[in-house]
LODO-98558 format. One record per atom (N, C-alpha, C, O): residue number from 1; x, y, z; atom name; chain. Coordinates in nm, 3 decimals. Layout:
BEGIN
{seq: NUM, east: X, north: Y, up: Z, atom: CA, mol: A}
...
END
This chain:
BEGIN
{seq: 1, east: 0.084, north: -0.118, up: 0.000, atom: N, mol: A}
{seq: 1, east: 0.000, north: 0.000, up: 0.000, atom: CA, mol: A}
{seq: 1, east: 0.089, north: 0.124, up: 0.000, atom: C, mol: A}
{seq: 1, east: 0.178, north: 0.126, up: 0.084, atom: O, mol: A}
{seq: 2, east: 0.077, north: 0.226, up: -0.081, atom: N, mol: A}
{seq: 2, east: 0.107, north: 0.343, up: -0.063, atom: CA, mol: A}
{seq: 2, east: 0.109, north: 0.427, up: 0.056, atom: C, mol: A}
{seq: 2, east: 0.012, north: 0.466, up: 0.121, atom: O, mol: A}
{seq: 3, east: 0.257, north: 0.452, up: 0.081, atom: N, mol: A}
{seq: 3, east: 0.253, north: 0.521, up: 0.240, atom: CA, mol: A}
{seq: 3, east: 0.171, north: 0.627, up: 0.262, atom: C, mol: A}
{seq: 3, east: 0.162, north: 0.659, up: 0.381, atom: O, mol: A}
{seq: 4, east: 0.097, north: 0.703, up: 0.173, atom: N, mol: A}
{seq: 4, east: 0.087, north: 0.871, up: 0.203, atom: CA, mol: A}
{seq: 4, east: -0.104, north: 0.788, up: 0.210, atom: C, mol: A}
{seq: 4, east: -0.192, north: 0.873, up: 0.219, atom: O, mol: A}
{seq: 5, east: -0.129, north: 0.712, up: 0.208, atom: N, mol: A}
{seq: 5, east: -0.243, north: 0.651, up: 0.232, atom: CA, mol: A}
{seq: 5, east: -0.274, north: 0.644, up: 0.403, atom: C, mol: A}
{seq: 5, east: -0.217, north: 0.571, up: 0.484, atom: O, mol: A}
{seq: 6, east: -0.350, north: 0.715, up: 0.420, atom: N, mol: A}
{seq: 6, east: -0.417, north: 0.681, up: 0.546, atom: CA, mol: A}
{seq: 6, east: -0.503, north: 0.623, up: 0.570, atom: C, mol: A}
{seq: 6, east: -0.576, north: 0.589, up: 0.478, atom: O, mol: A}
{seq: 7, east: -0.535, north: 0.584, up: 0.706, atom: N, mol: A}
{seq: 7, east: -0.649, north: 0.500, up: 0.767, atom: CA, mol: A}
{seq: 7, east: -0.749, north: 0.598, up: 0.755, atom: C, mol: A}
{seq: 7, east: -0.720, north: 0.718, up: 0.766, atom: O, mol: A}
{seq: 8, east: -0.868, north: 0.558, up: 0.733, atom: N, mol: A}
{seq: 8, east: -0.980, north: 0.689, up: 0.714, atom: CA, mol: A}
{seq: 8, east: -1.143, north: 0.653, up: 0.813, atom: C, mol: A}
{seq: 8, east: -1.243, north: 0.723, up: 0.831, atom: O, mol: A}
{seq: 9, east: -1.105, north: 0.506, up: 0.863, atom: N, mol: A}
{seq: 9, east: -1.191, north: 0.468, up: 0.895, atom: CA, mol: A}
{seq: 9, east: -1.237, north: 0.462, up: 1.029, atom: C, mol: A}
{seq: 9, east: -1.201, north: 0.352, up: 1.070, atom: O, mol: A}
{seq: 10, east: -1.309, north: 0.533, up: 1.137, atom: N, mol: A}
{seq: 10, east: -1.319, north: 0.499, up: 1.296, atom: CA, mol: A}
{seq: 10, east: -1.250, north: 0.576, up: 1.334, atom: C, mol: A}
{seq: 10, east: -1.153, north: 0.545, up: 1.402, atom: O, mol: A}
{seq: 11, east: -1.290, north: 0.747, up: 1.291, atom: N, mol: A}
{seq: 11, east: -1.198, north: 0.822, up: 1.369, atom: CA, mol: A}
{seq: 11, east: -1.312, north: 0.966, up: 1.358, atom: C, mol: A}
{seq: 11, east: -1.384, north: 1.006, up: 1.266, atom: O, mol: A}
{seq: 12, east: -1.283, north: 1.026, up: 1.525, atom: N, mol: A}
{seq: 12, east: -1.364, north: 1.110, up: 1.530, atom: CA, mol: A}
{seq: 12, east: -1.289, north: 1.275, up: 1.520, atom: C, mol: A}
{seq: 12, east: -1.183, north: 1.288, up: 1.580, atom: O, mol: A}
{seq: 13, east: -1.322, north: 1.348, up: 1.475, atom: N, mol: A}
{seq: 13, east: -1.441, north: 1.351, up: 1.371, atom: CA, mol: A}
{seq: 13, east: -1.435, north: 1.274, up: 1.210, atom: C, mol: A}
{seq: 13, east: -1.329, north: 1.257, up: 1.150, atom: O, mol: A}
{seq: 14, east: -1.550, north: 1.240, up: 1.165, atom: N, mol: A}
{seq: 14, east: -1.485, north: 1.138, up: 1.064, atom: CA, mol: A}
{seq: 14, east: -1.444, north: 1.168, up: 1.002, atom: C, mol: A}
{seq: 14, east: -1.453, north: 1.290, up: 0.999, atom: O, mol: A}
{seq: 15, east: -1.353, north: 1.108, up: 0.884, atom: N, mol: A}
{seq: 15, east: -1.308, north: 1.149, up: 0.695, atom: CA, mol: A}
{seq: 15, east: -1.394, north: 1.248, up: 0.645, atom: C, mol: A}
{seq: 15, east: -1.517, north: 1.239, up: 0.640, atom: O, mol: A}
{seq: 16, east: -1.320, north: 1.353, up: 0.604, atom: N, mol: A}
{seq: 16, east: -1.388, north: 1.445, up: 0.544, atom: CA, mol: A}
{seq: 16, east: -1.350, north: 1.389, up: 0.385, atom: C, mol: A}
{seq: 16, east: -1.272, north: 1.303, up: 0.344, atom: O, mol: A}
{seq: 17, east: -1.459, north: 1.499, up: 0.305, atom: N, mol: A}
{seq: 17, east: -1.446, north: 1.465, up: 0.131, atom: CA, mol: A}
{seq: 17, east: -1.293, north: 1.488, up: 0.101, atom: C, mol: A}
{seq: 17, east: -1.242, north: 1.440, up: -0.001, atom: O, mol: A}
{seq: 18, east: -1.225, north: 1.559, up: 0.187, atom: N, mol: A}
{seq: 18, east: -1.114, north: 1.609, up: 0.084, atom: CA, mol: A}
{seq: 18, east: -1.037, north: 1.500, up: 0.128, atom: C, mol: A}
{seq: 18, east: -0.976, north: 1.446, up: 0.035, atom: O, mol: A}
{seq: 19, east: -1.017, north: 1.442, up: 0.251, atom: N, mol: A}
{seq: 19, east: -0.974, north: 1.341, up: 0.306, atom: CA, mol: A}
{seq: 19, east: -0.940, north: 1.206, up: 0.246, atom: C, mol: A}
{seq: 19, east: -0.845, north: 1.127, up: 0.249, atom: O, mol: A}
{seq: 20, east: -1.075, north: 1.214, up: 0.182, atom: N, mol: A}
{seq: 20, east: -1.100, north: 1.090, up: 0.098, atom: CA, mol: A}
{seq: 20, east: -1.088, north: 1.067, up: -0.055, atom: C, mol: A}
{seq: 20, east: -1.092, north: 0.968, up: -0.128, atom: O, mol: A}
{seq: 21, east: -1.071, north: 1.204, up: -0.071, atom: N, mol: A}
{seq: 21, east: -1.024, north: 1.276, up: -0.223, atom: CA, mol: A}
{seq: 21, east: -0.866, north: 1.205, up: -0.239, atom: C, mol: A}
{seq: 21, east: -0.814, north: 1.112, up: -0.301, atom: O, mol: A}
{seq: 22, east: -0.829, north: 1.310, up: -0.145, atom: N, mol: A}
{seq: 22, east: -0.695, north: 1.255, up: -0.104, atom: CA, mol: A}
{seq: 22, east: -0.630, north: 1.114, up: -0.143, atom: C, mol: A}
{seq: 22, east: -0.533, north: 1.105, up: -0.218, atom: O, mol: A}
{seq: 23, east: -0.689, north: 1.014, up: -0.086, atom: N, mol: A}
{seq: 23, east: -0.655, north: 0.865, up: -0.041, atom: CA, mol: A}
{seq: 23, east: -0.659, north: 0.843, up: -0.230, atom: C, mol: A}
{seq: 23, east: -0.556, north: 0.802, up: -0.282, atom: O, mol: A}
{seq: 24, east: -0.756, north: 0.867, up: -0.300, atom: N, mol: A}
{seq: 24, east: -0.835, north: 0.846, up: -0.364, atom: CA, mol: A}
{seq: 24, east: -0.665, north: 0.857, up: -0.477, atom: C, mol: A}
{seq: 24, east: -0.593, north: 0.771, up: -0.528, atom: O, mol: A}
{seq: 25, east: -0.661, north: 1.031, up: -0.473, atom: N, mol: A}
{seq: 25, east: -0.563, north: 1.035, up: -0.600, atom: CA, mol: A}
{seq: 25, east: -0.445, north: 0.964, up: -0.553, atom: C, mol: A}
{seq: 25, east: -0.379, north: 0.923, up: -0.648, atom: O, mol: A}
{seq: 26, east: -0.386, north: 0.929, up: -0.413, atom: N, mol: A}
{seq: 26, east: -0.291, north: 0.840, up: -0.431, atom: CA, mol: A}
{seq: 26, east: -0.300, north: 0.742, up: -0.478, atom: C, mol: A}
{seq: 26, east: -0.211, north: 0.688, up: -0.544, atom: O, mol: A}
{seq: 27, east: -0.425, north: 0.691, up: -0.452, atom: N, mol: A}
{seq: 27, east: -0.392, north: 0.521, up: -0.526, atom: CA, mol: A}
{seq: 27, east: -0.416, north: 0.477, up: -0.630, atom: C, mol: A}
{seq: 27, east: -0.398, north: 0.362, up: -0.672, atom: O, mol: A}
{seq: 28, east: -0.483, north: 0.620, up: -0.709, atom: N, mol: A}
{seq: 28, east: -0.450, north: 0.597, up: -0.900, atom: CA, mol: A}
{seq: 28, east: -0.307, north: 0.653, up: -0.892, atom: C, mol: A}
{seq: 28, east: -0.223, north: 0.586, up: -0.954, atom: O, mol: A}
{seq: 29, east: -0.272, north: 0.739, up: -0.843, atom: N, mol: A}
{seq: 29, east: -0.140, north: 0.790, up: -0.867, atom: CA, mol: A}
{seq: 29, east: -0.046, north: 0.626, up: -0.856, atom: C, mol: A}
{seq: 29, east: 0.000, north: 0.601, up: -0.967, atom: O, mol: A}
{seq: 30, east: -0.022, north: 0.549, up: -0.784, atom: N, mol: A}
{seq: 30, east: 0.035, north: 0.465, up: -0.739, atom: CA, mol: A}
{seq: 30, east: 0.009, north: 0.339, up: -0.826, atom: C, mol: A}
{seq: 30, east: 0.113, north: 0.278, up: -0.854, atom: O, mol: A}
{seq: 31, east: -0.096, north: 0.290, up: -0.870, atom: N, mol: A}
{seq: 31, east: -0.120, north: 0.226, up: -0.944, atom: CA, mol: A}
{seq: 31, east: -0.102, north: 0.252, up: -1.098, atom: C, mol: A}
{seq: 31, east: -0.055, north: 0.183, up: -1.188, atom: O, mol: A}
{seq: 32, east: -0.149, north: 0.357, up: -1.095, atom: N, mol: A}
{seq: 32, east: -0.121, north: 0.424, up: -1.296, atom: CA, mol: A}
{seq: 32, east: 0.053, north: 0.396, up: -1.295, atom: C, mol: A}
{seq: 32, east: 0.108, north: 0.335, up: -1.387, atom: O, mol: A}
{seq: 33, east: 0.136, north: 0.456, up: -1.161, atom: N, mol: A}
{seq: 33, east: 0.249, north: 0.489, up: -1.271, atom: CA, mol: A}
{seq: 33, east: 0.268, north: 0.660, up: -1.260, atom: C, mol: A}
{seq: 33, east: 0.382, north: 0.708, up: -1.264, atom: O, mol: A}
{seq: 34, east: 0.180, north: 0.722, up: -1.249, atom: N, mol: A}
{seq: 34, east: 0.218, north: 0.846, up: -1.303, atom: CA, mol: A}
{seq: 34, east: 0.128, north: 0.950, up: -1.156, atom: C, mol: A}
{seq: 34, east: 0.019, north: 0.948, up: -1.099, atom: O, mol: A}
{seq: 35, east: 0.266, north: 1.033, up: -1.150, atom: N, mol: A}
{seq: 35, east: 0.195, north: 1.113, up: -1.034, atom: CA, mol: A}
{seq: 35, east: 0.121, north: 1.261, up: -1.154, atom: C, mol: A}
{seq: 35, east: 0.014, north: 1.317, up: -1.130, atom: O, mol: A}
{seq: 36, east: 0.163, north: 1.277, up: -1.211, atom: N, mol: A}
{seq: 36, east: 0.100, north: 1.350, up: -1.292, atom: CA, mol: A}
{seq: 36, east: 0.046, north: 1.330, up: -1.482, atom: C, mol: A}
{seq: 36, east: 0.115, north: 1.355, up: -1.581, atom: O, mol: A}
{seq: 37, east: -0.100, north: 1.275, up: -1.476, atom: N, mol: A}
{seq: 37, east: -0.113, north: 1.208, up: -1.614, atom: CA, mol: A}
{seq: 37, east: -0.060, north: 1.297, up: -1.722, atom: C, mol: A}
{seq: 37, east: 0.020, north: 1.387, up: -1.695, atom: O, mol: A}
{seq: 38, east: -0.092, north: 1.279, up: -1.812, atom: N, mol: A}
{seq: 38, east: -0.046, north: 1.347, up: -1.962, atom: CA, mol: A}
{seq: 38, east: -0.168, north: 1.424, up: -1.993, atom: C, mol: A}
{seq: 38, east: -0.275, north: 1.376, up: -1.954, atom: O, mol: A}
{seq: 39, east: -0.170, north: 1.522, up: -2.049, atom: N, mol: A}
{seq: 39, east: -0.302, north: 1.535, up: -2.125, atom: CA, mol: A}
{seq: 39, east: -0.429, north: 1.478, up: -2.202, atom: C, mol: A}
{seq: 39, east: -0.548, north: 1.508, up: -2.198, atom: O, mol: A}
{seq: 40, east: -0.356, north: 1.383, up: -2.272, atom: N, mol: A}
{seq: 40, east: -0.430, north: 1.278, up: -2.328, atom: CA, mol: A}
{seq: 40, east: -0.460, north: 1.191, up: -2.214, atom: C, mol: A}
{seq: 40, east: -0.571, north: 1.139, up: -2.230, atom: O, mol: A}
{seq: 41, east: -0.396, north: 1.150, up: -2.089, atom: N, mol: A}
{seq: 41, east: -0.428, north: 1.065, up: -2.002, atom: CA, mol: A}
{seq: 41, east: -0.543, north: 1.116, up: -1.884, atom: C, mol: A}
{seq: 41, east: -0.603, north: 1.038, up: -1.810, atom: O, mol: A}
{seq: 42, east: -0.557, north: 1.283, up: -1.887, atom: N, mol: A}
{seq: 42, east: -0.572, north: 1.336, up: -1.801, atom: CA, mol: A}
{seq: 42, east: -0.726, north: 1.305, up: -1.683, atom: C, mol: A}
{seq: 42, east: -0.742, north: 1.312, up: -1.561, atom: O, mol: A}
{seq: 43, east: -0.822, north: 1.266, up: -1.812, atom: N, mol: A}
{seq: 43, east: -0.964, north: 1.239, up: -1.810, atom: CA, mol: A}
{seq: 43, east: -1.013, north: 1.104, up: -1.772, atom: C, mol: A}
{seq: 43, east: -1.120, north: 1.085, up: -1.713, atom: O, mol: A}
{seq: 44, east: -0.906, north: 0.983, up: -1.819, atom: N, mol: A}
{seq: 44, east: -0.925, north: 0.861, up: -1.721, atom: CA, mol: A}
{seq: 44, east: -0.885, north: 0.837, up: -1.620, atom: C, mol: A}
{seq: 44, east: -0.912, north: 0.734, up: -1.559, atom: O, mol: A}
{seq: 45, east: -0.803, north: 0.938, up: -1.576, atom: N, mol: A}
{seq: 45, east: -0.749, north: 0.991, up: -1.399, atom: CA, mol: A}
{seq: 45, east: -0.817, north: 1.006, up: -1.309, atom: C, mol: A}
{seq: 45, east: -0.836, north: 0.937, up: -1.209, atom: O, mol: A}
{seq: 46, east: -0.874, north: 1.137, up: -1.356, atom: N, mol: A}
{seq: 46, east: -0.975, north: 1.193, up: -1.261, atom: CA, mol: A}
{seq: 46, east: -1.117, north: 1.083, up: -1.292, atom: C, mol: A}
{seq: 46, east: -1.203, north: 1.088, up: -1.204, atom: O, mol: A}
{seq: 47, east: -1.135, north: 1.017, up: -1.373, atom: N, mol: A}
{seq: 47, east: -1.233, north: 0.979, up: -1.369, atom: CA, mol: A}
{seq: 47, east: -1.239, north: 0.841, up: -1.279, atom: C, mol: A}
{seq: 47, east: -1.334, north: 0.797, up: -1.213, atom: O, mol: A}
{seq: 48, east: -1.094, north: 0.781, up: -1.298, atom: N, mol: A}
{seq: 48, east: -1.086, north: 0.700, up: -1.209, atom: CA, mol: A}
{seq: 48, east: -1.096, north: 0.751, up: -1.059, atom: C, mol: A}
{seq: 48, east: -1.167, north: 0.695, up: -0.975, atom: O, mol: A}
{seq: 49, east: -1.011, north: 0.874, up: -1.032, atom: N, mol: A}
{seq: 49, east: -1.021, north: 0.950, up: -0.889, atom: CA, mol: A}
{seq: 49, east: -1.161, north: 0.932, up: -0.819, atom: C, mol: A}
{seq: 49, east: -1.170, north: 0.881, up: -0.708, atom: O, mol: A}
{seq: 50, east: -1.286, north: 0.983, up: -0.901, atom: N, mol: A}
{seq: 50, east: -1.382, north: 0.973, up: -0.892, atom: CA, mol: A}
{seq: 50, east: -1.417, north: 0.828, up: -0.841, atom: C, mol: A}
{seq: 50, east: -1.434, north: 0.768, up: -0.735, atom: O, mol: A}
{seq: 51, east: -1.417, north: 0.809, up: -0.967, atom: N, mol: A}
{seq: 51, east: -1.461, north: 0.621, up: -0.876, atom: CA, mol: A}
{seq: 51, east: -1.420, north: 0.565, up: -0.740, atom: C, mol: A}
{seq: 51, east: -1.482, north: 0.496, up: -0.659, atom: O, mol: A}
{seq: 52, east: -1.253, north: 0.634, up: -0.738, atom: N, mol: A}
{seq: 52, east: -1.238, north: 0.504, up: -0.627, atom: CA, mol: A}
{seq: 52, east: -1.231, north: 0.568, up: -0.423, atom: C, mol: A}
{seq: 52, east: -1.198, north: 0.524, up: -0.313, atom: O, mol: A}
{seq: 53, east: -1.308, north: 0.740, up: -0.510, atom: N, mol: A}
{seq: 53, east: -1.342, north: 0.829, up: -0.420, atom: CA, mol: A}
{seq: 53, east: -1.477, north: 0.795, up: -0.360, atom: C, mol: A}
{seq: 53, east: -1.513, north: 0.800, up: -0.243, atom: O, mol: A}
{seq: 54, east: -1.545, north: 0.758, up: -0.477, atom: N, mol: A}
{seq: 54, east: -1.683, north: 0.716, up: -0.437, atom: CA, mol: A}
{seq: 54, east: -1.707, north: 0.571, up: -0.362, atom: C, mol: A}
{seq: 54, east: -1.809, north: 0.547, up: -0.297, atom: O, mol: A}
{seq: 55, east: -1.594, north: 0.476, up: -0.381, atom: N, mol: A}
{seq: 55, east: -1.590, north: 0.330, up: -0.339, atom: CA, mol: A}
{seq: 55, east: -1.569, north: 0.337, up: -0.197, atom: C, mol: A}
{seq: 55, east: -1.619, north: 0.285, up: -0.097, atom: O, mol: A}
{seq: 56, east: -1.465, north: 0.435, up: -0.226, atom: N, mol: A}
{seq: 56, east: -1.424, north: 0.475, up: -0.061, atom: CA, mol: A}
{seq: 56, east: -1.530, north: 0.499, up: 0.034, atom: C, mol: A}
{seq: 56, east: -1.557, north: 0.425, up: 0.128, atom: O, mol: A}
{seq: 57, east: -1.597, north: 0.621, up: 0.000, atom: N, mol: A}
{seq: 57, east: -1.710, north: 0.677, up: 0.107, atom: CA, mol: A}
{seq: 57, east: -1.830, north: 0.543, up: 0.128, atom: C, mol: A}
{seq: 57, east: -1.865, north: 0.498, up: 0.237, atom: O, mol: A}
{seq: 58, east: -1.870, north: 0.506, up: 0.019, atom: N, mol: A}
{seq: 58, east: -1.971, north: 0.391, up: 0.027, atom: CA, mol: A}
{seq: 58, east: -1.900, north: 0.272, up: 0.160, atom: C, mol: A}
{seq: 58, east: -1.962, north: 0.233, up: 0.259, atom: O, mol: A}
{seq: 59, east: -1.732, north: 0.228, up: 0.115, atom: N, mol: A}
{seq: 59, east: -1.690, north: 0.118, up: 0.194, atom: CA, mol: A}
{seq: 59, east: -1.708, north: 0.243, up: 0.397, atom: C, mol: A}
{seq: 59, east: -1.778, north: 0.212, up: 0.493, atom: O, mol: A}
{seq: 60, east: -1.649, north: 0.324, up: 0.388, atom: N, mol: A}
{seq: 60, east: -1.618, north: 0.387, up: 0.500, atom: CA, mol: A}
{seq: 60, east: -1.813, north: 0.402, up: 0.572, atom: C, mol: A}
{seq: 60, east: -1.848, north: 0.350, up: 0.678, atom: O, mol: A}
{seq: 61, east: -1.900, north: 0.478, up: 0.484, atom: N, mol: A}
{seq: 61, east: -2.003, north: 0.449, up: 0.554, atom: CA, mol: A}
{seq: 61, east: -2.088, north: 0.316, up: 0.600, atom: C, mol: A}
{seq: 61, east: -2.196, north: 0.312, up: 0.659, atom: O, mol: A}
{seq: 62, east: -2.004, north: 0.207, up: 0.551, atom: N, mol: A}
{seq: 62, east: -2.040, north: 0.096, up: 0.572, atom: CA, mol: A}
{seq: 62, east: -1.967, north: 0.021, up: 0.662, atom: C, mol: A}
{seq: 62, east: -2.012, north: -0.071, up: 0.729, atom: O, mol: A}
{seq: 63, east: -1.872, north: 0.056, up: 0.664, atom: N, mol: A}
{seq: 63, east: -1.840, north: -0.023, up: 0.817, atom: CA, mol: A}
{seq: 63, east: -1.892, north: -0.051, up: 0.921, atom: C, mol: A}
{seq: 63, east: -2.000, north: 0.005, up: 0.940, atom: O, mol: A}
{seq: 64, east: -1.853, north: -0.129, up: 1.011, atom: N, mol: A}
{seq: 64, east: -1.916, north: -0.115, up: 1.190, atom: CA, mol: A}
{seq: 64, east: -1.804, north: -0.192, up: 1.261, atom: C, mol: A}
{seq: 64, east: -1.732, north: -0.287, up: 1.232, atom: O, mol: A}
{seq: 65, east: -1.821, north: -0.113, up: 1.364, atom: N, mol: A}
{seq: 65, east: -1.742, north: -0.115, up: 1.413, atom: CA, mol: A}
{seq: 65, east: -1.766, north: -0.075, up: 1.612, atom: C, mol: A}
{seq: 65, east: -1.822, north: 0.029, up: 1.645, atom: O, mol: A}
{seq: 66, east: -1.716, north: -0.170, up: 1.712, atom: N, mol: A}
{seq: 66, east: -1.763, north: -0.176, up: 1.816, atom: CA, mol: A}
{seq: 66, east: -1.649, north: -0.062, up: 1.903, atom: C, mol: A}
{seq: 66, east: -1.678, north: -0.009, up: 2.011, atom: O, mol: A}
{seq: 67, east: -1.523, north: -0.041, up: 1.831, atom: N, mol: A}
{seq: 67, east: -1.413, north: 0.004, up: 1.934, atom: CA, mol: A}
{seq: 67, east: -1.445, north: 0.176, up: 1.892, atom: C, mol: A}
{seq: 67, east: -1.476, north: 0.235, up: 1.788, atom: O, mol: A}
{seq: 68, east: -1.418, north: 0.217, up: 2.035, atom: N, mol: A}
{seq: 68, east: -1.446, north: 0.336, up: 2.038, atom: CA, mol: A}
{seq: 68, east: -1.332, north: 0.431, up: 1.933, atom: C, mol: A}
{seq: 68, east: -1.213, north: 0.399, up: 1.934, atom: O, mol: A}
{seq: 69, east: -1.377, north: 0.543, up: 1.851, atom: N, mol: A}
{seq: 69, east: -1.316, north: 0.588, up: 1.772, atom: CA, mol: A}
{seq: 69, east: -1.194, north: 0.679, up: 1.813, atom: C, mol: A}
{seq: 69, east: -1.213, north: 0.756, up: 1.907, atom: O, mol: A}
{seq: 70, east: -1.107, north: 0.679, up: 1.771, atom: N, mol: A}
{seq: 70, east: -0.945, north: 0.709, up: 1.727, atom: CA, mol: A}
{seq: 70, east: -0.974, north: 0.852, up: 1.747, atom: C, mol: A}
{seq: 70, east: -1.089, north: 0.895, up: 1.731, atom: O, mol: A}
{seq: 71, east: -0.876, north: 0.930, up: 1.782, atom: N, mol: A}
{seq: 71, east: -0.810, north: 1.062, up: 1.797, atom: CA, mol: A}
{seq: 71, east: -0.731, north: 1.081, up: 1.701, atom: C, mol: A}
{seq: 71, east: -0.627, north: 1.021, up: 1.673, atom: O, mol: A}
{seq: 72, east: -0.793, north: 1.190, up: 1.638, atom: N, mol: A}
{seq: 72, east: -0.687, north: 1.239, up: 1.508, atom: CA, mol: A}
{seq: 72, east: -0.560, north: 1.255, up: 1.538, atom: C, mol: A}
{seq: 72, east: -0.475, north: 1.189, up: 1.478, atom: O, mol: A}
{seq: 73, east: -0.516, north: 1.371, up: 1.661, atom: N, mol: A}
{seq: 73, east: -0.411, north: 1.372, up: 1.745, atom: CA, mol: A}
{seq: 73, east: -0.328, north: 1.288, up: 1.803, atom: C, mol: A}
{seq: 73, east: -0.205, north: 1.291, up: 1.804, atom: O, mol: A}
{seq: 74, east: -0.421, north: 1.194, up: 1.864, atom: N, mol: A}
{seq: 74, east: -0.337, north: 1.081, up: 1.942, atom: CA, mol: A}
{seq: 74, east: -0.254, north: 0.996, up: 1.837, atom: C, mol: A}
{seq: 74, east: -0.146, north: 0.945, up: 1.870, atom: O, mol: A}
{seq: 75, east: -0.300, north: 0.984, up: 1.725, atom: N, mol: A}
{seq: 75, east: -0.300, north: 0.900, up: 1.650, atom: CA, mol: A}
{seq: 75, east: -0.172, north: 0.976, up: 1.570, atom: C, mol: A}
{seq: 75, east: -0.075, north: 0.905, up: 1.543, atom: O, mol: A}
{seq: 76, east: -0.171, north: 1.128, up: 1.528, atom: N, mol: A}
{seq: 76, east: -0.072, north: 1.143, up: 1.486, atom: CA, mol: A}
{seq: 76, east: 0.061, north: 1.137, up: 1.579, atom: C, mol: A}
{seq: 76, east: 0.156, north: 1.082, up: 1.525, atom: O, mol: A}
{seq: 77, east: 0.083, north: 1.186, up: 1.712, atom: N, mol: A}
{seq: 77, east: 0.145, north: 1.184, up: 1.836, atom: CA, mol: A}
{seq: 77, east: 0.198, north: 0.985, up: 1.808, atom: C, mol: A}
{seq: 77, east: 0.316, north: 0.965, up: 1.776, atom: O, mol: A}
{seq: 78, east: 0.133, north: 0.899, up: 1.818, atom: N, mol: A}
{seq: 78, east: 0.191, north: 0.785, up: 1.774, atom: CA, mol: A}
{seq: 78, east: 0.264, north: 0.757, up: 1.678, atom: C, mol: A}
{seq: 78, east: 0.359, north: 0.689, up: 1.717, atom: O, mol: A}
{seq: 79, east: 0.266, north: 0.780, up: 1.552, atom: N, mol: A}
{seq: 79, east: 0.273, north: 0.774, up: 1.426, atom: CA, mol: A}
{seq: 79, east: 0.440, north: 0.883, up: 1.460, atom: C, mol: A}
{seq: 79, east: 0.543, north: 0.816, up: 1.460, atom: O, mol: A}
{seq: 80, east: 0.455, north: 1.020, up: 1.483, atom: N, mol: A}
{seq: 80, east: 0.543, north: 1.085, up: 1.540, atom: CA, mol: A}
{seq: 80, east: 0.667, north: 0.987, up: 1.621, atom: C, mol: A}
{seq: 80, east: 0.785, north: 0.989, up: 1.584, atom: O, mol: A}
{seq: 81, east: 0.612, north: 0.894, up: 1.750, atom: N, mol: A}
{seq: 81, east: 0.696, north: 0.819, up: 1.798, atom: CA, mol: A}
{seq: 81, east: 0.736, north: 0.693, up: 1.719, atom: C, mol: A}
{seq: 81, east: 0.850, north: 0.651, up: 1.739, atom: O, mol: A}
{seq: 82, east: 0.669, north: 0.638, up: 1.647, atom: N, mol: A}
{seq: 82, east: 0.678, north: 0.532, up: 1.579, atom: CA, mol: A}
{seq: 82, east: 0.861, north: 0.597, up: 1.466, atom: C, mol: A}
{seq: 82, east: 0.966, north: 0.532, up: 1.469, atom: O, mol: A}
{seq: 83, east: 0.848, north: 0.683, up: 1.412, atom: N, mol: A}
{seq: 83, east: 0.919, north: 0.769, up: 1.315, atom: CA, mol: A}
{seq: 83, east: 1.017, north: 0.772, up: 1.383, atom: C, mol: A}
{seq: 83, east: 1.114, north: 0.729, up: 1.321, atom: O, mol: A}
{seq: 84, east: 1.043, north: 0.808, up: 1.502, atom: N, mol: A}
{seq: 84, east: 1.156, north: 0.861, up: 1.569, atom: CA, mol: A}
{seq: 84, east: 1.236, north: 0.758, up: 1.648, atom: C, mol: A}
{seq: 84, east: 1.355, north: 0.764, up: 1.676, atom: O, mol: A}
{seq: 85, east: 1.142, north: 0.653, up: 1.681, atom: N, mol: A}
{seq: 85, east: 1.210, north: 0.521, up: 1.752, atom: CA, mol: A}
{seq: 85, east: 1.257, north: 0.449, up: 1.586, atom: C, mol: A}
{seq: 85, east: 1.316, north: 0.341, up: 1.599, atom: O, mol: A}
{seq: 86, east: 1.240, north: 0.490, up: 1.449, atom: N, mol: A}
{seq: 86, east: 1.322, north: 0.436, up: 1.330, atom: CA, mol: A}
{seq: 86, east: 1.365, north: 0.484, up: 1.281, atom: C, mol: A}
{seq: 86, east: 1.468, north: 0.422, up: 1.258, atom: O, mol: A}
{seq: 87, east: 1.367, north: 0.606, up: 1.214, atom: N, mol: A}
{seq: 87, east: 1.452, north: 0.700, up: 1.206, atom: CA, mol: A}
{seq: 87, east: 1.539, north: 0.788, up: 1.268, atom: C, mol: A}
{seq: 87, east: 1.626, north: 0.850, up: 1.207, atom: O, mol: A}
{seq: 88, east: 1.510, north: 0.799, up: 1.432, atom: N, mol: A}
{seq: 88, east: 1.611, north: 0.910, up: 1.498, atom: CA, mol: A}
{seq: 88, east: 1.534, north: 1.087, up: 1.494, atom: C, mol: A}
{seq: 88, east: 1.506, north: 1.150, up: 1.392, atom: O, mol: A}
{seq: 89, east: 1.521, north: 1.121, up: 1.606, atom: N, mol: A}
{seq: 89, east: 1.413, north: 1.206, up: 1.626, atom: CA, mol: A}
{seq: 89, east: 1.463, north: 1.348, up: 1.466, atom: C, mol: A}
{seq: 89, east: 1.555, north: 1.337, up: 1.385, atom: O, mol: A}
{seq: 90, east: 1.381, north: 1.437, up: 1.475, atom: N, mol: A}
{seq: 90, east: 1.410, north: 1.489, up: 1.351, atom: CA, mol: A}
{seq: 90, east: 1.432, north: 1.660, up: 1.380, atom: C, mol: A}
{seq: 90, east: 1.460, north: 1.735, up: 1.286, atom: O, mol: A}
END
């Protein structure tokens, strides 16, 4: 999976659109090949963007889930230590 991909799911306040926009152009970006299409390529990009923007929100409002939801903060504050206990603080 593409690192710049986040978890989007069980976290309060939830995924916003751009959030999920987001996730969305990385993983045509990552899969196509190309962080920026061609002109001629430009329109099955975004159109894919679209799609797998829309797959997203459908899978994310469909979840369930019993564990109480995630801290945007806490969660980055982890993610922070995780980095620094492997890379060496920054």
């Amino acid at each position: 999976m593409c690192r710049n991909i986040r978890v989007l799911h069980n976290f309060e306040p939830p995924a916003t659109e751009d959030e999920v926009v987001a996730a969305a152009v990385q993983y045509v970006r990552k899969i196509s090949g190309a962080a920026k299409p061609s002109a001629a390529n430009q329109e099955a990009f975004d159109q894919a963007v679209r799609a797998v923007a829309e797959a997203t929100r459908v899978l994310l409002d469909s979840l369930v889930t019993t564990a109480p939801p995630k801290d945007r903060e806490v969660e980055a504050a982890k993610a922070k230590e995780r980095s620094a206990a492997r890379f060496g603080p920054r």
